[in-house]
C-alpha positions in Angstrom: 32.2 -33.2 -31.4 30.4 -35.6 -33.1 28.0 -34.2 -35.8 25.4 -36.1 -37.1 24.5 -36.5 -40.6 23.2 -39.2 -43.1 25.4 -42.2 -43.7 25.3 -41.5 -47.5 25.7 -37.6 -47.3 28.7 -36.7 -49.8 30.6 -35.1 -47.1 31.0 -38.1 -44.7 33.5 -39.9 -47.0 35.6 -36.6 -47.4 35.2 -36.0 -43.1 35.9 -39.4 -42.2 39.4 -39.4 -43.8 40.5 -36.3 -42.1 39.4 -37.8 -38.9 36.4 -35.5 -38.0 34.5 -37.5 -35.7 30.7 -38.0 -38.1 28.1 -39.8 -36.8 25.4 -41.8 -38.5 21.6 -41.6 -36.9 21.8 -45.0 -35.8 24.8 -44.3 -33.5 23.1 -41.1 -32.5 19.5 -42.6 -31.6 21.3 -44.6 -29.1 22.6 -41.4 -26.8 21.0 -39.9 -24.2 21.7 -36.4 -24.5 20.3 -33.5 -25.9 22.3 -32.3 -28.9 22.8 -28.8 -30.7 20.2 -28.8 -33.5 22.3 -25.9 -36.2 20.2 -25.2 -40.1 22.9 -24.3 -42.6 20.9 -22.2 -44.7 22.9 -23.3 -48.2 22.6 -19.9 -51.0 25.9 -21.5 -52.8 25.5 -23.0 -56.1 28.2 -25.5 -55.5 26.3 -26.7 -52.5 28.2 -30.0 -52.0 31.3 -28.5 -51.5 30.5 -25.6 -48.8 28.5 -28.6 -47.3 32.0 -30.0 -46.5 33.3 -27.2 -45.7 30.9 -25.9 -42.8 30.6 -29.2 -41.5 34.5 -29.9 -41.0 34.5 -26.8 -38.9 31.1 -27.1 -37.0 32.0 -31.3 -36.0 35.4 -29.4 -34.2 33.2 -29.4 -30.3 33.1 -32.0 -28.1 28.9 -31.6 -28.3 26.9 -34.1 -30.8 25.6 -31.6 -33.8 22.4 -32.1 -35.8 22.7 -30.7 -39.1 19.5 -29.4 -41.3 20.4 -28.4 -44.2 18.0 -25.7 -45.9 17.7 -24.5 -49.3 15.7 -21.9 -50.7 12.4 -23.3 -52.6 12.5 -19.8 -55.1 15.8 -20.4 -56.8 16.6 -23.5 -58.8 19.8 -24.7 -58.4 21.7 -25.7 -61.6 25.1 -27.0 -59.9 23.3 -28.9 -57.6 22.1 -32.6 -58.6 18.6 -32.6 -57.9 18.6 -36.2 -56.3 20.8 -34.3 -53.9 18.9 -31.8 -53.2 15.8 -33.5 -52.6 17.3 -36.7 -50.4 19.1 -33.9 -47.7 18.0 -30.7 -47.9 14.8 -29.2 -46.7 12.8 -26.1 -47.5 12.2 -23.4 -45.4 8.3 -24.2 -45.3 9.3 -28.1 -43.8 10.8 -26.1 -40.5 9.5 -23.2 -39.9 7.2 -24.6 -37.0 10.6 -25.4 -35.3 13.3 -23.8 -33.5 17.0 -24.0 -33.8 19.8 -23.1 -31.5 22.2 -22.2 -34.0 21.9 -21.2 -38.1 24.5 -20.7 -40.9 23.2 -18.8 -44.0 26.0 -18.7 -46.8 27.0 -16.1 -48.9 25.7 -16.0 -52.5 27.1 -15.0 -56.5 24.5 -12.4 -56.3 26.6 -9.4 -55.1 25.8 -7.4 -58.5 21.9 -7.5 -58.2 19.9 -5.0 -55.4 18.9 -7.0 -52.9 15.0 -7.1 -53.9 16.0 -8.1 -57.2 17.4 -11.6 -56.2 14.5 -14.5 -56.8 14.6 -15.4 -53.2 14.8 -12.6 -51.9 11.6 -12.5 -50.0 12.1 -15.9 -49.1 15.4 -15.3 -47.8 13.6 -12.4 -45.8 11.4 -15.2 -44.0 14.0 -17.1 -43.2 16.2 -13.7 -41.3 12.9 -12.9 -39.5 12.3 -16.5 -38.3 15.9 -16.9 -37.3 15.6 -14.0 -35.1 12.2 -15.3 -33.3 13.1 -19.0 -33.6 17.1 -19.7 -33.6 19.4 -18.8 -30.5 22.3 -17.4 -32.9 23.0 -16.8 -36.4 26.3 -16.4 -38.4 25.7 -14.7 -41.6 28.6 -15.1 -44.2 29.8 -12.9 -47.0 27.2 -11.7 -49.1 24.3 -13.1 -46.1 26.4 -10.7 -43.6 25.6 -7.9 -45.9 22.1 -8.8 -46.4 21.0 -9.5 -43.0 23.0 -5.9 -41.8 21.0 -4.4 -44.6 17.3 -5.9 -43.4 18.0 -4.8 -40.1 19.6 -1.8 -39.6 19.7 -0.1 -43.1 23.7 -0.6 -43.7 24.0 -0.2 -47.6 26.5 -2.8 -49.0 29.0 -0.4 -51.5 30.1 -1.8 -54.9 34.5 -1.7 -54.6 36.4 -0.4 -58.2 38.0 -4.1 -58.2 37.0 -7.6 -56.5 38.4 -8.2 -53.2 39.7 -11.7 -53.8 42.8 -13.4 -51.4 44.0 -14.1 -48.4 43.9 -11.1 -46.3 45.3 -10.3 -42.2 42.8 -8.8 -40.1 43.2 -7.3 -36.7 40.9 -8.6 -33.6 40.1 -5.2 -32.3 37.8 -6.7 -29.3 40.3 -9.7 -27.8 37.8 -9.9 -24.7 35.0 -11.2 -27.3 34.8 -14.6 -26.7 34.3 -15.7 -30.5 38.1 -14.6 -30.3 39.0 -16.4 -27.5 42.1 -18.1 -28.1 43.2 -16.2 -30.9 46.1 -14.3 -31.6 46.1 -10.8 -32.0 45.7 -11.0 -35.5 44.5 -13.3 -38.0 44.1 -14.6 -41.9 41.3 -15.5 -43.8 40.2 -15.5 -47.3 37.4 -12.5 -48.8 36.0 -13.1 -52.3 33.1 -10.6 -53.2 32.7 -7.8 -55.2 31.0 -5.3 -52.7 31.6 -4.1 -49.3 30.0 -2.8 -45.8 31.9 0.3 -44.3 32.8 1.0 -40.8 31.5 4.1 -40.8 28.0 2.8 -42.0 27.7 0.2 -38.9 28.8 2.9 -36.6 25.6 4.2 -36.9 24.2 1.7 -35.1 24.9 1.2 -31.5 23.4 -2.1 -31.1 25.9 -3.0 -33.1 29.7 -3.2 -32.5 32.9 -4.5 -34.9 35.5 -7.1 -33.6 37.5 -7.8 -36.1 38.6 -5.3 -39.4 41.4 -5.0 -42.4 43.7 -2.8 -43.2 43.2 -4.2 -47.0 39.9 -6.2 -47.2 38.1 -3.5 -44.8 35.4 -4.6 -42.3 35.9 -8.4 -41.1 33.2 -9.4 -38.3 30.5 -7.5 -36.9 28.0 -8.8 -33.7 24.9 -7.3 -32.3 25.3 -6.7 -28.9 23.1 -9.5 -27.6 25.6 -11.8 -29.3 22.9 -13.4 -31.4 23.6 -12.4 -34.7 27.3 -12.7 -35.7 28.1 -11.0 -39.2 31.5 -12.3 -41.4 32.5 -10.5 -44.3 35.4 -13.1 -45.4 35.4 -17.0 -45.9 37.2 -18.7 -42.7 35.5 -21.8 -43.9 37.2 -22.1 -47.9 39.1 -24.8 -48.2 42.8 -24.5 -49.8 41.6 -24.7 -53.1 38.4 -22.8 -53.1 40.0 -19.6 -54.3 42.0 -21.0 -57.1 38.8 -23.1 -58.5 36.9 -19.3 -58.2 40.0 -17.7 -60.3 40.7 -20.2 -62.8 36.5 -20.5 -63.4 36.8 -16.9 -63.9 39.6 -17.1 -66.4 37.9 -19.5 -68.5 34.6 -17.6 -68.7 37.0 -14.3 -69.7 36.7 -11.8 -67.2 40.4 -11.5 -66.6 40.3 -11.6 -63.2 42.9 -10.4 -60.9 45.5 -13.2 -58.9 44.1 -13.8 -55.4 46.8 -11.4 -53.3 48.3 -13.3 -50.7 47.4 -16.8 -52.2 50.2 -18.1 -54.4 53.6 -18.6 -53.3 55.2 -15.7 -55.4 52.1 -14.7 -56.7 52.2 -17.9 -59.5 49.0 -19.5 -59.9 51.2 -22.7 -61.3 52.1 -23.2 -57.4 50.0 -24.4 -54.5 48.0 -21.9 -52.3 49.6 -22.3 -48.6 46.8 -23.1 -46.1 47.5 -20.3 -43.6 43.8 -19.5 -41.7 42.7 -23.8 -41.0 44.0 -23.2 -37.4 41.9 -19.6 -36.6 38.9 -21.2 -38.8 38.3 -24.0 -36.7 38.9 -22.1 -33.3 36.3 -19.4 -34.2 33.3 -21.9 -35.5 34.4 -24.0 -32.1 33.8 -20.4 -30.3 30.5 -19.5 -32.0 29.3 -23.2 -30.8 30.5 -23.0 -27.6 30.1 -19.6 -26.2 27.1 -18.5 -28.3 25.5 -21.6 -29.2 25.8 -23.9 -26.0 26.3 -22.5 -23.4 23.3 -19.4 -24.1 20.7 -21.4 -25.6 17.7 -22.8 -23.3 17.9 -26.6 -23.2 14.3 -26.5 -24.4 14.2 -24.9 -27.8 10.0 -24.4 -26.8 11.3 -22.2 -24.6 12.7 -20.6 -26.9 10.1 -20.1 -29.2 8.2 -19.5 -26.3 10.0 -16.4 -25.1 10.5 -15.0 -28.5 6.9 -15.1 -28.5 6.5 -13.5 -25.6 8.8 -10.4 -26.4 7.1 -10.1 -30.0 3.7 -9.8 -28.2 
């Protein structure tokens, strides 16, 4: 698919030369079609990077893509170069008279604090609430998945002894689901965080159900029923180096952190990480577009806000 972004956005240099098909707004104002309008709702400090990353999987659909990219107005990003900030990224105030068919809200480095006690917290709590009125589906990631299963439907997140940090195989216990379409009957993909949402927690709730789990890394992906809010404990979209740069970054500031498991060849940080989940990452954000995105979404978005209006009266 081609996704459109802005000529000078960092990411288009790095996209273009792995051949994911980018498209400028000048090339896009020409078509006559009615594109997928997706917010990636960016909580990571290094906001450049998982930029590249979630758009290399979301320009994998033969549909053209219009990216907004979010950020919250609370926190003040010190990774970030402001210029950057301000020449792509909106706040939440700039769009919340819109709709969306599809959002992305990242995880965060915030796993230690309770969730009230993050500065954007309420913010963040907005932008959940609108993207259930206002936006088709959402895919929560990593620490998001754990706060939007927490606003809710109550599921506490649980502090683990020991950072869950590697490249871990889960088993697809729904292969009907068709975010799995396509897949095998199990699958890898990197976790980094330091807490955790149980099974038995989310069990409690029958409007929601689990698809995918580990034997090691515990609780994978979780949807509600009406397929519109998709929750992912791991990180399909890290690139190969993304857990190294995490471990070596811990190293220097002293926390002795444990070797990713799974990640280095023999389990020596001196040798390059195998990329072993690219094939299953790009299948399952092609899914999410296609099946949940697509081919549910009104081709009106006022509809959409329309109806949500409706049901909320």
């Amino acid at each position: 698919m081609p996704i459109k972004i802005p000529a000078d956005l960092p990411a288009r240099a790095a996209l273009a030369s792995e051949n994911i098909f980018v498209m400028t707004d000048e090339r896009a104002d020409r078509q006559d079609i009615r594109p997928l309008e997706i917010a990636i709702v960016n909580l990571m400090p290094t906001k450049i990077a998982t930029e590249t990353q979630l758009l290399r999987l979301l320009g994998n659909s033969p549909i053209q893509v219009n990216i907004t990219l979010l950020r919250t107005a609370a926190h003040e990003s010190r990774n970030t170069p402001v210029q950057h900030l301000e020449r792509f990224y909106k706040t939440f105030d700039e769009i919340r008279h819109k709709s969306f068919d599809g959002m992305v809200i990242t995880g965060a480095p915030v796993e230690h604090l309770p969730f009230d006690q993050v500065d954007y917290w309420d913010e963040l709590v907005g932008i959940m609430t609108f993207a259930r009125e206002r936006v088709y589906s959402t895919l929560y990631l990593c620490w998001a998945a754990q706060a939007a299963l927490h606003h809710f439907y109550g599921v506490p997140k649980h502090v683990l002894p020991g950072k869950v940090s590697g490249i871990f195989c889960h088993e697809v216990l729904r292969p009907e689901c068709r975010l799995f379409r396509g897949f095998d009957d199990e699958f890898l993909a990197p976790h980094s965080r330091h807490t955790e949402v149980r099974t038995e927690d989310v069990l409690r709730h029958p409007e929601l159900r689990i698809l995918a789990e580990s034997a090691e890394a515990g609780l994978a992906v979780v949807e509600s029923r009406d397929q519109r809010q998709v929750f992912m404990t791991g990180h399909l979209e890290y690139d190969r180096g993304t857990l190294d740069a995490e471990y070596r970054r811990d190293l220097a500031r002293g926390d002795d952190p444990a070797i990713p498991r799974h990640y280095y060849p023999g389990d020596d940080p001196d040798v390059m990480p195998l990329m072993t989940w690219r094939a299953h990452a790009h299948l399952f954000y092609s899914n999410w577009l296609n099946y949940y995105v697509y081919q549910e979404t009104p081709f009106s978005l006022t509809a959409l806000a329309r109806d949500d209006g409706e049901r909320a009266s």
